[in-house]
Structure formats: C-alpha cells, structure tokens
DRENDO-1510 file (C-alpha; in Angstrom, 1 decimal, always signed):
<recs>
REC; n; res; u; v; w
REC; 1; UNK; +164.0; +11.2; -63.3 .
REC; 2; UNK; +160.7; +9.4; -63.9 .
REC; 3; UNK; +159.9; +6.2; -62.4 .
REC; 4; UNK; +160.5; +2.9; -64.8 .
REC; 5; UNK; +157.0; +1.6; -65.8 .
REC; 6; UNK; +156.7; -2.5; -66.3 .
REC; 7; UNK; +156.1; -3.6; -69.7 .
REC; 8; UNK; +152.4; -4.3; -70.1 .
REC; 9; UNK; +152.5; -8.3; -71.3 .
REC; 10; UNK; +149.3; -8.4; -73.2 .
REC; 11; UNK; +150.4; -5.6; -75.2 .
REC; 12; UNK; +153.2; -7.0; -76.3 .
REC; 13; UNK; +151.2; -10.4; -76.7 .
REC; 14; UNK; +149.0; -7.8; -79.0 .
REC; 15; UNK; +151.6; -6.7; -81.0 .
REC; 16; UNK; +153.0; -10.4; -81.7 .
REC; 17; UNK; +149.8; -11.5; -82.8 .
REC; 18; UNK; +149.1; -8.6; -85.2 .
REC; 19; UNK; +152.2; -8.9; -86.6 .
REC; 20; UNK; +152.0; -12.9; -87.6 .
REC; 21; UNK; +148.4; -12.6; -88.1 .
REC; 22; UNK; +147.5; -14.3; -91.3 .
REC; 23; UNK; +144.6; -11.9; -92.1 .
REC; 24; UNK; +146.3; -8.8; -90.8 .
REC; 25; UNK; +146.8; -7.5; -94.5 .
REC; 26; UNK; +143.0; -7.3; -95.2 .
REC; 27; UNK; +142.2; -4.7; -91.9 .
REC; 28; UNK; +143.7; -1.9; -94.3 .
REC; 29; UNK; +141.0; -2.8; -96.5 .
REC; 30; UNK; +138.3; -0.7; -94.4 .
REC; 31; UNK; +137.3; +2.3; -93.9 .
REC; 32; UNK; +138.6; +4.3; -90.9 .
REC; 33; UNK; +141.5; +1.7; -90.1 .
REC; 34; UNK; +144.9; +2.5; -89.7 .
REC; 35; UNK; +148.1; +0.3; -88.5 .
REC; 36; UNK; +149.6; +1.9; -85.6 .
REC; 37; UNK; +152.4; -0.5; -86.3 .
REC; 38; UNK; +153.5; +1.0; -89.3 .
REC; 39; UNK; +153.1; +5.1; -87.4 .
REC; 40; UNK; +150.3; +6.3; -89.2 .
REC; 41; UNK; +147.8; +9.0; -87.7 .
REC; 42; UNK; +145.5; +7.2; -84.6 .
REC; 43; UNK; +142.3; +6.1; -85.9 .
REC; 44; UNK; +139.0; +8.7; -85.4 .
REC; 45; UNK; +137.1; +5.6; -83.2 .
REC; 46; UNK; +139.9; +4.4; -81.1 .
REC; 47; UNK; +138.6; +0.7; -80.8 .
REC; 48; UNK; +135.8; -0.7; -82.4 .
REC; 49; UNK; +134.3; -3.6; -81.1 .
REC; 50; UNK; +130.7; -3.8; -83.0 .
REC; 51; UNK; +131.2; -5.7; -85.3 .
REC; 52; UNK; +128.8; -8.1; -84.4 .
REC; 53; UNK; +126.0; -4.9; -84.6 .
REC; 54; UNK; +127.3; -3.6; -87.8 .
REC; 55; UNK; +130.7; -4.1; -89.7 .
REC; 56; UNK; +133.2; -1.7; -91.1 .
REC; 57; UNK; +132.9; -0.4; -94.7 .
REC; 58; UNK; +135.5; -1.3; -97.2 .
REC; 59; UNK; +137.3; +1.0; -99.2 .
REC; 60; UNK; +136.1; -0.8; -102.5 .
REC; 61; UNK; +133.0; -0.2; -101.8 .
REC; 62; UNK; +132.5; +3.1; -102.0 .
REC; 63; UNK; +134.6; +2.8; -105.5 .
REC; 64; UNK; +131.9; +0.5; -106.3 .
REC; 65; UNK; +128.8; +2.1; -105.4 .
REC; 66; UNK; +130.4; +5.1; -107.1 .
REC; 67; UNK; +130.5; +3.5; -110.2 .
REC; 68; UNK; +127.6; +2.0; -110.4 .
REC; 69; UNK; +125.6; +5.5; -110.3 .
REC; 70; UNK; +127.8; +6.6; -112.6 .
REC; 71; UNK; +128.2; +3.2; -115.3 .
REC; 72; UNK; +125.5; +0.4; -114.2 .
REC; 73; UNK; +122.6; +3.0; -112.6 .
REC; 74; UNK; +123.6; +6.5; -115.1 .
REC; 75; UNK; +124.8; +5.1; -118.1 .
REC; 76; UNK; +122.7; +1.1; -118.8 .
REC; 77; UNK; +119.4; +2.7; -117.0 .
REC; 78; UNK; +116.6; +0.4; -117.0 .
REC; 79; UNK; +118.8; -1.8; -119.4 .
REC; 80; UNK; +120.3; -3.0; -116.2 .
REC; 81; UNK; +118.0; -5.0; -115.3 .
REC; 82; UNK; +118.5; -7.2; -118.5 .
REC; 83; UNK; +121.8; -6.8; -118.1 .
REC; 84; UNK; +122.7; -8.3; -114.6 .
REC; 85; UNK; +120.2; -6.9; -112.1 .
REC; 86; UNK; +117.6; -9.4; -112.1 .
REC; 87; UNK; +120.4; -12.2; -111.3 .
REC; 88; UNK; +122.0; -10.0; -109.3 .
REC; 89; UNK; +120.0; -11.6; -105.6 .
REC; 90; UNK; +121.3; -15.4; -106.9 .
REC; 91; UNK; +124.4; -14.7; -108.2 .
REC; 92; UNK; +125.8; -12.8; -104.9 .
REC; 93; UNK; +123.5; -15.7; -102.6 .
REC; 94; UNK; +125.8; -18.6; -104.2 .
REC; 95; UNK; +129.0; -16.2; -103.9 .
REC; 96; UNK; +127.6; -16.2; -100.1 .
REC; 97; UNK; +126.5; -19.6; -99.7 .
REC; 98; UNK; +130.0; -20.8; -101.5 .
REC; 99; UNK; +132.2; -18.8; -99.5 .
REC; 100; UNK; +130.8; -18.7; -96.3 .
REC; 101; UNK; +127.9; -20.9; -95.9 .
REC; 102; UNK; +128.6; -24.1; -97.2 .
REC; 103; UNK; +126.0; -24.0; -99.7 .
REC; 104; UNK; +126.0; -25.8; -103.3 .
REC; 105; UNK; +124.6; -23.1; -106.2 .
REC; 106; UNK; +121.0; -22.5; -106.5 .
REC; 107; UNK; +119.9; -22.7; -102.7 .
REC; 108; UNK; +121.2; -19.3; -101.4 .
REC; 109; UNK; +119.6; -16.0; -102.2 .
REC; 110; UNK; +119.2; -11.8; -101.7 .
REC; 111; UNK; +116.1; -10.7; -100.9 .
REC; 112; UNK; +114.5; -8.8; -98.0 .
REC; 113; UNK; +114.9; -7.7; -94.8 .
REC; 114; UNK; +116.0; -10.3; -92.0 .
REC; 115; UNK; +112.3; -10.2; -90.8 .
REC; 116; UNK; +110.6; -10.6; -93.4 .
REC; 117; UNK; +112.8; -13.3; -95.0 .
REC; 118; UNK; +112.0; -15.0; -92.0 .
REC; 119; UNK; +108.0; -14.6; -92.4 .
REC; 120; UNK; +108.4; -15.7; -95.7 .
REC; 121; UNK; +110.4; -19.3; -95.0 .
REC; 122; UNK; +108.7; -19.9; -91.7 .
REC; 123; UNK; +105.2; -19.6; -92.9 .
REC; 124; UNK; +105.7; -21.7; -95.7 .
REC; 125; UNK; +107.5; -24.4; -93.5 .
REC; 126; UNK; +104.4; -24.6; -91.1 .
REC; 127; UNK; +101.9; -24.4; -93.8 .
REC; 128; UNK; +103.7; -27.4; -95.7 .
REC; 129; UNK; +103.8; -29.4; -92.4 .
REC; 130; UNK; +100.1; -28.5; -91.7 .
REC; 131; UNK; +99.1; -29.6; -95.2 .
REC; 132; UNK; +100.8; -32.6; -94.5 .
REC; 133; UNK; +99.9; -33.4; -91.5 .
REC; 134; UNK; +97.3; -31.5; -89.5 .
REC; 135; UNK; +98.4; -32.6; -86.1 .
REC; 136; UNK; +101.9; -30.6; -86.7 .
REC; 137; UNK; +100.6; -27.7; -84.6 .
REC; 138; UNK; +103.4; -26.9; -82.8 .
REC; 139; UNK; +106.6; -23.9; -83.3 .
REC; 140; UNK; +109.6; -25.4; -81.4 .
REC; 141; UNK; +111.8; -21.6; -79.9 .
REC; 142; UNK; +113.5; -20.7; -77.5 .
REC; 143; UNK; +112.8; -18.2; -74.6 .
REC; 144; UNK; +116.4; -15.9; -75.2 .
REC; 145; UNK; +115.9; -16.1; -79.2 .
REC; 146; UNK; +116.4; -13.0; -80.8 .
REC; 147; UNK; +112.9; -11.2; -80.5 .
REC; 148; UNK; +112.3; -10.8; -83.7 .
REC; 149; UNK; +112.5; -14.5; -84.2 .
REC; 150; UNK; +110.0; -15.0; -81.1 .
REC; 151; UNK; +107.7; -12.4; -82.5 .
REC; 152; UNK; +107.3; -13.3; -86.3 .
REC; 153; UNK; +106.6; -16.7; -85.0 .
REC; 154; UNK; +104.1; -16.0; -82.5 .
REC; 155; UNK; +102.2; -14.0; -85.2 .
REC; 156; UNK; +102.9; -17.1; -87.4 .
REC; 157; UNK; +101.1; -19.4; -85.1 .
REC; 158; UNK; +98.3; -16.9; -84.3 .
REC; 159; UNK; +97.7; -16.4; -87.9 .
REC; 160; UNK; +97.8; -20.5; -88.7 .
REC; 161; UNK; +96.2; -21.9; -85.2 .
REC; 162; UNK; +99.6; -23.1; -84.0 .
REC; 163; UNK; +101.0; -23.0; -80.4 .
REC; 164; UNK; +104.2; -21.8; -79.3 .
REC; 165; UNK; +106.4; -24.6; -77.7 .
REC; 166; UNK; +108.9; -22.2; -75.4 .
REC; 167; UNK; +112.5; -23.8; -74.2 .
REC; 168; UNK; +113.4; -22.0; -71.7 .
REC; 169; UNK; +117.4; -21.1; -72.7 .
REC; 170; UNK; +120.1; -20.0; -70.2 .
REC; 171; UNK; +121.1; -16.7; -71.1 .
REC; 172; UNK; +124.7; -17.3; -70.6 .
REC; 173; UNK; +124.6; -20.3; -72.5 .
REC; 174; UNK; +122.2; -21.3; -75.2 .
REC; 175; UNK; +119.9; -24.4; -76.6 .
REC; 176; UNK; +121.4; -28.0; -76.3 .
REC; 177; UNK; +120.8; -31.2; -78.0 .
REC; 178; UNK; +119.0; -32.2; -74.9 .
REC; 179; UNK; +116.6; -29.6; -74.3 .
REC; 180; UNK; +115.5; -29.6; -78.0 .
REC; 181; UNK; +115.2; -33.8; -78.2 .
REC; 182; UNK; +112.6; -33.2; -75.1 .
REC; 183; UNK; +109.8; -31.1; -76.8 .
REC; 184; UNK; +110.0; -32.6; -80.5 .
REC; 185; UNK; +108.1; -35.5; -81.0 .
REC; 186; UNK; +104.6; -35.7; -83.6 .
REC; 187; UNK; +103.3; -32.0; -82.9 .
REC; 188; UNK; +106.3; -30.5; -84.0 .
REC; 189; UNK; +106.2; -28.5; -87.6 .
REC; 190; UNK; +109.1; -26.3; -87.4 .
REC; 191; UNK; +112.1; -25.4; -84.8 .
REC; 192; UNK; +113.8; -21.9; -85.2 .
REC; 193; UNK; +116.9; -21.6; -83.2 .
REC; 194; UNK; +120.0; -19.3; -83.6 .
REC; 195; UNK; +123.1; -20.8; -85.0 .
REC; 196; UNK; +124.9; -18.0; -82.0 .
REC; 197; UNK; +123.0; -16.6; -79.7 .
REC; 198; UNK; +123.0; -13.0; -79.4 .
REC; 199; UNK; +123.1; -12.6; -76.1 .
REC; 200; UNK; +125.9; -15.1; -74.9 .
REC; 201; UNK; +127.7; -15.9; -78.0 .
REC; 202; UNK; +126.9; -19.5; -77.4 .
REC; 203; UNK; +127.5; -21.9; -80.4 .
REC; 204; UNK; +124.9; -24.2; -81.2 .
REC; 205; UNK; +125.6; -27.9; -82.1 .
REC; 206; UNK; +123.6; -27.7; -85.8 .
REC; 207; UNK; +124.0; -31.0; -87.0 .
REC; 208; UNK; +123.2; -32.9; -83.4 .
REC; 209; UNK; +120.1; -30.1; -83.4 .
REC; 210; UNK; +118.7; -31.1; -86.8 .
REC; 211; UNK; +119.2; -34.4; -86.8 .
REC; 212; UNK; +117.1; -34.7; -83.3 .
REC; 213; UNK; +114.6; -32.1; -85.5 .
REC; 214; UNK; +114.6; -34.2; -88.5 .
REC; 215; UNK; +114.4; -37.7; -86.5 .
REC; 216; UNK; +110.6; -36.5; -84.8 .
REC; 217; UNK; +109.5; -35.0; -88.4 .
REC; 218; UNK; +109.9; -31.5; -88.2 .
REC; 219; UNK; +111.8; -29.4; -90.6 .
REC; 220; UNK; +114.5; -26.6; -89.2 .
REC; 221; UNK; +115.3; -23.0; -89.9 .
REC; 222; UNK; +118.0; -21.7; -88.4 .
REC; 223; UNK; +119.1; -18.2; -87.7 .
REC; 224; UNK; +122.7; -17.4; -89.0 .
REC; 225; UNK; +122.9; -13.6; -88.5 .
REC; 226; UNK; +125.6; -13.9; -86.1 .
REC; 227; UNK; +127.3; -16.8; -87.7 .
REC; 228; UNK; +127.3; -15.5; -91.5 .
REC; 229; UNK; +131.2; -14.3; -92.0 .
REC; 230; UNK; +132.6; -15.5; -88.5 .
REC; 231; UNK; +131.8; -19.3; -87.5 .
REC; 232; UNK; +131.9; -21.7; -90.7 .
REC; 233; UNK; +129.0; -23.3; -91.7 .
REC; 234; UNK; +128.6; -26.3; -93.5 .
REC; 235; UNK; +124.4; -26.3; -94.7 .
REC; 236; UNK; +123.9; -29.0; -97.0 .
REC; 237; UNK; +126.2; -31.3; -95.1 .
REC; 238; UNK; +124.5; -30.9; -92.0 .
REC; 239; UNK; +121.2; -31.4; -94.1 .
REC; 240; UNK; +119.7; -28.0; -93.1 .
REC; 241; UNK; +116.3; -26.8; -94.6 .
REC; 242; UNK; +116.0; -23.3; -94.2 .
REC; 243; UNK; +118.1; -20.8; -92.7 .
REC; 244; UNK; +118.3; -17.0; -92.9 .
REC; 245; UNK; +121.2; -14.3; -92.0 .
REC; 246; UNK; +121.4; -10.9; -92.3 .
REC; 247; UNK; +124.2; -9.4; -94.0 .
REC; 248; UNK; +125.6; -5.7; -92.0 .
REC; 249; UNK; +127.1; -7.5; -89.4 .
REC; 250; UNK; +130.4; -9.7; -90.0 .
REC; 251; UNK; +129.2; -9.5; -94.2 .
REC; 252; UNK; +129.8; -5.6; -93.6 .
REC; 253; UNK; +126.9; -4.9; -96.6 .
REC; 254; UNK; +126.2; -1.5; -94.5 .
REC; 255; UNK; +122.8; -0.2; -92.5 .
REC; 256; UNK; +119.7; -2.4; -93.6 .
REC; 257; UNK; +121.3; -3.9; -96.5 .
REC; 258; UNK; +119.2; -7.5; -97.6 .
REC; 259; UNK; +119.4; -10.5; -95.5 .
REC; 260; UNK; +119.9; -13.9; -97.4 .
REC; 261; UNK; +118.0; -16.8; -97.1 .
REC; 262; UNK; +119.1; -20.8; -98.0 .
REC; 263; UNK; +116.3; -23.6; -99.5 .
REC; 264; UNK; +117.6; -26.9; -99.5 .
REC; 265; UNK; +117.3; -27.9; -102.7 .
REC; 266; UNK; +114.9; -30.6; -102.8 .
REC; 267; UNK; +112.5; -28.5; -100.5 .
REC; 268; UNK; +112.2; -25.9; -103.1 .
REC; 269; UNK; +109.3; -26.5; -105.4 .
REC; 270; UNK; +107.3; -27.8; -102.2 .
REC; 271; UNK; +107.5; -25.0; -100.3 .
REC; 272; UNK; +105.2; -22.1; -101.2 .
REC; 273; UNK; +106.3; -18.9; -100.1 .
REC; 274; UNK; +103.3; -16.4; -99.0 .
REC; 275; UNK; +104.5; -13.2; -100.1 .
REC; 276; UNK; +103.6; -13.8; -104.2 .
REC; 277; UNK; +105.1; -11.0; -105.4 .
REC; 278; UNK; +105.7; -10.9; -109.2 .
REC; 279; UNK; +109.1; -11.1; -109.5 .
REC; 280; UNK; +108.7; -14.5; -108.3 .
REC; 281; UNK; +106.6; -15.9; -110.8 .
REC; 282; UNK; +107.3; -18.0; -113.6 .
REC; 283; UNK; +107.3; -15.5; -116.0 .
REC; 284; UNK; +107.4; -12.3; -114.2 .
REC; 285; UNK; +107.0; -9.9; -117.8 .
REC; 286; UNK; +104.1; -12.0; -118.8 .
REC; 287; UNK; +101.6; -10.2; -116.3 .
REC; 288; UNK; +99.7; -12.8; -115.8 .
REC; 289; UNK; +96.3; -12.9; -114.5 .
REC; 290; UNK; +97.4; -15.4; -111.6 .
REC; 291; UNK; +100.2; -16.5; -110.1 .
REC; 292; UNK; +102.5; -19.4; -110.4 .
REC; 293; UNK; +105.1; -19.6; -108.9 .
REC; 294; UNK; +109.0; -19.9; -110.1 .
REC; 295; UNK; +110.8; -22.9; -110.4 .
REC; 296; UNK; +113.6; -23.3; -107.8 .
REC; 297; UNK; +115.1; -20.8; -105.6 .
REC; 298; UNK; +113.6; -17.5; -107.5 .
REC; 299; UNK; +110.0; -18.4; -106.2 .
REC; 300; UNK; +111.1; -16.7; -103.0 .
REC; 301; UNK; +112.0; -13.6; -104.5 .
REC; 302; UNK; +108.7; -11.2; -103.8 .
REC; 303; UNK; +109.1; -7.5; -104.9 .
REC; 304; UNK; +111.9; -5.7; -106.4 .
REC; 305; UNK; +115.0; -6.6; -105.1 .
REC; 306; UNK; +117.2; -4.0; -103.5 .
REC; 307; UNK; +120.0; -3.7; -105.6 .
REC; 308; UNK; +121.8; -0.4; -104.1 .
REC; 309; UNK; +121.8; -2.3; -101.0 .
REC; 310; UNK; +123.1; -5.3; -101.9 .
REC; 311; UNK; +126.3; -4.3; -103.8 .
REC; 312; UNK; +128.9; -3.6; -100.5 .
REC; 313; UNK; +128.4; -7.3; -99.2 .
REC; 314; UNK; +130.3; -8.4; -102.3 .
REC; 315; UNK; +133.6; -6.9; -101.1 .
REC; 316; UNK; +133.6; -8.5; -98.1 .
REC; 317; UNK; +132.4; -11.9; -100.1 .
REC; 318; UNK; +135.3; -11.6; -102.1 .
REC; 319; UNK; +137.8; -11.4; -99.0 .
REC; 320; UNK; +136.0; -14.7; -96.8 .
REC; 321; UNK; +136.5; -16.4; -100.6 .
REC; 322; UNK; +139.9; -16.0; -100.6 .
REC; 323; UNK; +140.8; -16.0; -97.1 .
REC; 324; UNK; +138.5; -19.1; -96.0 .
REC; 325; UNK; +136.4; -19.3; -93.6 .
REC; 326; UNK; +139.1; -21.5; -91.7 .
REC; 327; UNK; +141.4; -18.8; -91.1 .
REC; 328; UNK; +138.7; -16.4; -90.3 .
REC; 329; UNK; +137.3; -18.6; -87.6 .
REC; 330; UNK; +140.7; -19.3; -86.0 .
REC; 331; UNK; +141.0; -15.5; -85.7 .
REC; 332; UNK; +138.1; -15.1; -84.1 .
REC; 333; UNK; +139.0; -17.9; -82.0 .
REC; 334; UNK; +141.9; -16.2; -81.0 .
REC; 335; UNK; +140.5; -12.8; -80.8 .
REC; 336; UNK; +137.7; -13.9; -78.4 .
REC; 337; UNK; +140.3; -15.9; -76.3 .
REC; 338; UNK; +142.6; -12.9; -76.2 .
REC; 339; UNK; +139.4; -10.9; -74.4 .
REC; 340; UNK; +138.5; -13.5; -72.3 .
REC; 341; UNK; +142.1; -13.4; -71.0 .
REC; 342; UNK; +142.2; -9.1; -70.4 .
REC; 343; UNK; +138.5; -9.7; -68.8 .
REC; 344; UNK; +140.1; -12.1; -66.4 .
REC; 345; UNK; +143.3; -10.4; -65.5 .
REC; 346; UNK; +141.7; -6.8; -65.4 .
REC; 347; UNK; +137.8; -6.7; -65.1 .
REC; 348; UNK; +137.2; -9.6; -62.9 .
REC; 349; UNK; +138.6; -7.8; -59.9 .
REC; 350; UNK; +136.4; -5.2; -60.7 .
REC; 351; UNK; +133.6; -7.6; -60.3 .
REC; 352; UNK; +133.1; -8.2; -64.0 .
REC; 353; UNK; +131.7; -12.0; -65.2 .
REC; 354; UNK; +132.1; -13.5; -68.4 .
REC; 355; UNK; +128.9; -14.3; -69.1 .
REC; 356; UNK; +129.7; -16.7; -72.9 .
REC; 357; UNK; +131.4; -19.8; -72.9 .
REC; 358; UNK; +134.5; -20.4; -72.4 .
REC; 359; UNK; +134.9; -23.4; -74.6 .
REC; 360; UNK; +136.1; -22.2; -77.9 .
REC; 361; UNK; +134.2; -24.5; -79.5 .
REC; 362; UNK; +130.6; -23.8; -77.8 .
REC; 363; UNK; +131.5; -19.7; -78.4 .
REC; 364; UNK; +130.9; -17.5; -81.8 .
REC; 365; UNK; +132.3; -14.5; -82.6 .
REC; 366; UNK; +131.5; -12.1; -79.5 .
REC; 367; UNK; +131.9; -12.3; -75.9 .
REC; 368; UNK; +129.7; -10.8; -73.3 .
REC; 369; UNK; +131.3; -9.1; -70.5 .
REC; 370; UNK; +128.5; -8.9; -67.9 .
REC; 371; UNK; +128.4; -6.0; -64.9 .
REC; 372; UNK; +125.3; -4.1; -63.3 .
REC; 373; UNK; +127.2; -1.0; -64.4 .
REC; 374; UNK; +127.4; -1.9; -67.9 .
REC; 375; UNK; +124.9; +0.3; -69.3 .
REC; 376; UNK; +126.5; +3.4; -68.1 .
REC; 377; UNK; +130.2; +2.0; -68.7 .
REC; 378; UNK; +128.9; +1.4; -73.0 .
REC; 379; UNK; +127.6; +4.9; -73.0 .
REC; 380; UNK; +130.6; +6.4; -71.5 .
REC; 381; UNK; +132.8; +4.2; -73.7 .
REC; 382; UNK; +131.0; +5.4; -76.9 .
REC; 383; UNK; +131.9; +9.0; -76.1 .
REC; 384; UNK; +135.5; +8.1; -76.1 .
REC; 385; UNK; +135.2; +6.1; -79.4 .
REC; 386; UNK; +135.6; +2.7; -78.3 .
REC; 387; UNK; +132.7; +1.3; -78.9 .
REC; 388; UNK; +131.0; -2.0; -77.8 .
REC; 389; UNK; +127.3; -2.5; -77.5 .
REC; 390; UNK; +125.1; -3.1; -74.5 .
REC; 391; UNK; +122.8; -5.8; -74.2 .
REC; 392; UNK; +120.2; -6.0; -71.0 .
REC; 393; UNK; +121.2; -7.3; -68.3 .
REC; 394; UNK; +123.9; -5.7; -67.7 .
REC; 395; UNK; +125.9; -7.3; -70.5 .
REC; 396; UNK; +128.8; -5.7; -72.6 .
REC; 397; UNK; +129.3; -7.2; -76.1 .
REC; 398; UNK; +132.6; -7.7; -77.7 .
REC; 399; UNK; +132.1; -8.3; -81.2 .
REC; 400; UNK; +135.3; -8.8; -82.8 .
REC; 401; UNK; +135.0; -8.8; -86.2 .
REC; 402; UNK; +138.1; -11.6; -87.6 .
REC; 403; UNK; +138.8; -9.5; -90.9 .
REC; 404; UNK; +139.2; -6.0; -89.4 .
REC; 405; UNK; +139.7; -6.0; -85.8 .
REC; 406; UNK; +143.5; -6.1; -84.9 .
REC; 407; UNK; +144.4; -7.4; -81.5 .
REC; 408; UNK; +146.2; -4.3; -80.2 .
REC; 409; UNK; +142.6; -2.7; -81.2 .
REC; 410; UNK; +141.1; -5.9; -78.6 .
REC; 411; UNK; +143.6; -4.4; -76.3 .
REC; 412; UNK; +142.8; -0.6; -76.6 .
REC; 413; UNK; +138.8; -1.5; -76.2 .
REC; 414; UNK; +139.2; -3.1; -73.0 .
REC; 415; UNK; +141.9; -0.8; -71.5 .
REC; 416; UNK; +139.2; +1.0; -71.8 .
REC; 417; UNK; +136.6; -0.7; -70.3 .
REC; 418; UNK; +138.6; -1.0; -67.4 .
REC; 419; UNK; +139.6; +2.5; -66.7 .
REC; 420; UNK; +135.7; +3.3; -67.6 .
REC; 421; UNK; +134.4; +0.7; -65.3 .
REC; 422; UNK; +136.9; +1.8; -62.6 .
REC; 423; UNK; +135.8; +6.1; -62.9 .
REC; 424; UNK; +132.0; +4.7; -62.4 .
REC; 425; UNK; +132.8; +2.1; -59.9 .
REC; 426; UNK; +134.9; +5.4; -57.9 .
REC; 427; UNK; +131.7; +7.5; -58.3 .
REC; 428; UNK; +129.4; +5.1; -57.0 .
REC; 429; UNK; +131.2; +4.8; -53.7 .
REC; 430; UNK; +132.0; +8.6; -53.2 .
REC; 431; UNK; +135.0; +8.8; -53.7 .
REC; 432; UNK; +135.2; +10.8; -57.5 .
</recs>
C-alpha cells in the first residue's frame, strides 16, 4: 500500500487559473502546444519559458507563408509589389502601432533589423538637435542598456563628436525619474532608455521619463523590444518621439524577422534619416539623379523591405487586436506573480533571489531568478526541454509569454528548476 501524497497547492492554483483564463483559448493557436487538460499527448518541450527570447509560431502562419509562395510570391511575381508589397511595412506598422502600441496611423513602420532601425532614428535625432543647436553634444544611456543600444550609440557619438552621458542603472532594478532629471539639462540631444529592461524586467515610468526629457530640450527614443505584445503602451499620449521594437519576441514574427520603428508625427519631415536608400525617396521608380526624401513615415524606409520576414508577425497582430492589450497584460501580471510565488516557496530555500521587482506595476513580462549556479542549472534545463534563458550574473529568465504560456506550463518550468538546482546544488557538496 503506497504512502498518500499531499496535494501540491500551486498545482491546483495552476489548473484554476488555466481553466478561467480569458486568453486560454488562443495557446492552441501555436505551434507545439497542447492542453494537458483536455488528455492530449505531452508537449515535445515540456515548458517553455522564452518567450521573451523568441515566441512560439502560430499554426496560421505556416498556412500563410505557404500560400504566399504559392499565390502572392508563385502566382502575382513581381506584380506583387504593385499589388500590396510596397505597403506591405505601413500597413502591418499601423496594425502594430493600433493594436499594441498605442499609435495613431502613419507613425509606425516595418523595416530593418532592430540595430539598424536604431542607427537610423538615433542618428537622425542627434543630427537634428546638433543642427539646431550645436551645444546639444550629449547621448543620455544607461550603464545595463541592452548592448546593442550602448554600442550603436557610442559609434553614433564618435561618428558626430558627441559624448556619452552614462547612468549608472541597478541591475535588479532599472532607470528612474530621478536619475534621468539629474543629467539632462542644455547638453542633452537624445536619451535612449528601454521601456523593460532586459536584465531585471523593470518597468520604466515613460511618461514621467519623457516629460523630464522633453522639459530640458532633448528628444527621446525608447526601446520597446521587451514591451511590444506584453506591457501596453500608449506612444502618442505619452508624447513619445521615437521608439523602436523588434518583433520575434512577444510579436512571435520568428528568427530575425524586421523590427518596427514609431515617428511622431510632427517630427517626421524634420528628421532626416541617414541610410537614403531609394525606396525611401519621393518617387522611388523615377531613378533620380539625387535624393529627396519621402514625405511622412516612408522616408525611413532604406532598401527593400523584407517581406518573407514580416508576414508571421500579423498572426499574432491579429490575436493582441482582438484580445487587447488589457487582458494580455493582466495575464502577464498574473503569470509573473504566479512565479514569483513558486520562486519564494521552492527556490528561495535553495538560496535562489528574485532579482525584478516585485511591484507589479514596476515589472514587465519576465522575471529573473538569480543564483551563482544558474548558468549550469539553464543548460541542464534545456536538455530536459524546459527552457529559460540565462543572463550573466547568474540570472535565470522567465519569460512568460501572456498568449501562449499556460500556468500549469509556469508550474512544470519551475518544478523544474528546482529539482535541477537541487541535483547541482547535491553535486557541488559531494554528496551525488
């Protein structure tokens, strides 16, 4: 006769939670999910909790992308580009920028990678600031911004004769108000600061941030790529200049696809973007012998734009449109507090910190479970198919994507983690 086993709380918490959850319907959406609730076969990755990294397909888009090789790519041919293509980067960067971004038409667009989107707007801020003022010499970022944010800006101010003004963030915590309202004043051109911070998860106050920006004469670009899809933002009422966001993370627009970029509207035709590519001139088919630029947002538009690689994101457009961003941020609300609780009842005596905040409302959409261990735990994890990411130092990243994350999935992930973190913690001391 085996011995009774006590019913595991937060499982059962788990299982309530799926089974009122609002959004629960749109997680058989996606590739490679299945509902253990309703006894279908386990999933190949047992918990996956990346999303943050890079989000799950949906099922639609592979329908899609098959029929556009077949209909759009095989049958219109270079027709296409007549047809829809050309458009293609502003009609899916106002679906975005309505759905998700709280954008008005005609300030959000497709175009190139996150980096170079990023090079594109931040050069033309500085330069516009410089030609305005020449004593604007100064880049406003932050010490624990992602690095390619600290390093297309540093080349920026090499390249323009600009200094870098560093704010030295907490990596547990991010940039305040405060810290930014001491080191703006008439030097400032341009402050780049992530809406979440990739390390933490901390929430940035936007409005307070660009207001203090705005008040000392400097415009703002701010770095959405682990906002876009899972914290609402509201752009053009929080009077936001530029901003940028790539689009495989919550978006789930797959490996590489195009990041998006936002104009304010009235900035548009000041700006001059320094990639001149042709597509963003005036009359691109002309083949002119100089350029000039396009009116309104298609002047930032270089090359070609990658249309294979921007069709998935519409799927997951379509969903955030018709779910709201509301509902997907109280998910992830809920999803992040339900972690935060199974860190606390089963890492911490492990010696595991939560190093994001605990405030709901100063916390995106991951958390960062934080151990000198970590390292090994993630690549042990990842050969079990749960699978978190690793962030130096020693921080494990939950990144709970609202739309296809279930919380018994939350639960399964960080079982995990703790049996994981318990085998390596057993082998360290001698006693595997």
């Amino acid at each position: 006769m085996t011995a009774a086993t006590t019913p595991d709380p937060h499982l059962s918490f788990a299982r309530r939670m799926d089974r009122s959850d609002g959004l629960a319907h749109l997680r058989k959406r996606f590739v490679g999910v299945t509902d253990a609730a309703d006894g279908a076969a386990p999933e190949a990755v047992v918990a996956y909790l990346d999303g943050n990294s890079l989000g799950r397909p949906t099922i639609t888009t592979g329908e899609r992308l098959q029929r556009f090789v077949t209909q759009a790519w095989g049958g219109r041919l270079i027709r296409g580009w007549d047809e829809e293509w050309l458009d293609l980067p502003f009609a899916i960067g106002d679906a975005l920028g309505s759905a998700a971004l709280g954008a008005a038409s005609g300030q959000t667009y497709i175009g190139d990678s996150t980096t170079v989107t990023l090079y594109k707007l931040a050069r033309a801020a500085v330069d516009a600031q410089l030609s305005r003022d020449p004593a604007r010499t100064e880049i406003v970022v932050d010490t624990d911004n992602f690095p390619t944010d600290r390093y297309v800006l540093d080349g920026i101010a090499g390249e323009r004769g600009m200094s870098i003004r560093w704010i030295v963030a907490d990596t547990e915590a991010g940039v305040t108000p405060e810290q930014v309202a001491a080191v703006v004043g008439p030097q400032t051109a341009l402050v780049v600061l992530s809406h979440v911070a990739y390390r933490s998860g901390f929430l940035a106050d936007v409005p307070a941030i660009t207001r203090i920006s705005h008040d000392a004469g400097a415009l703002v670009l701010w770095d959405l790529c682990h906002s876009a899809g899972s914290v609402p933002t509201e752009l053009d009422a929080w009077g936001v200049d530029l901003a940028v966001g790539c689009t495989y993370k919550y978006l789930n627009g797959g490996p590489g696809s195009p990041a998006f970029g936002y104009v304010r509207a009235d900035l548009q035709d000041v700006l001059a973007q320094p990639i001149r590519g042709w597509l963003g001139s005036a009359d691109a088919f002309q083949m002119g012998p100089e350029y000039v630029p396009a009116p309104g947002i298609r002047r930032f538009i270089s090359g070609t734009p990658a249309i294979v690689g921007m069709l998935a994101m519409q799927d997951t457009i379509a969903m955030i449109a018709d779910a709201g961003m509301d509902a997907v941020r109280a998910k992830s609300v809920a999803l992040t507090e339900f972690a935060i609780t199974l860190a606390d009842d089963w890492l911490a005596p492990l010696g595991v910190t939560v190093a994001s905040p605990r405030d709901a409302e100063r916390r995106g959409g991951h958390v960062t479970l934080s151990h000198p261990a970590m390292r090994e735990v993630t690549a042990l994890l990842w050969q079990q198919d749960v699978i978190p990411d690793y962030r130096d130092p020693g921080g494990l990243r939950i990144g709970l994507s609202p739309l296809s994350t279930s919380y018994q999935e939350t639960h399964a992930g960080l079982a995990a983690v703790r049996e994981t973190l318990r085998g390596v913690l057993r082998e360290q001391a001698g006693l595997a």
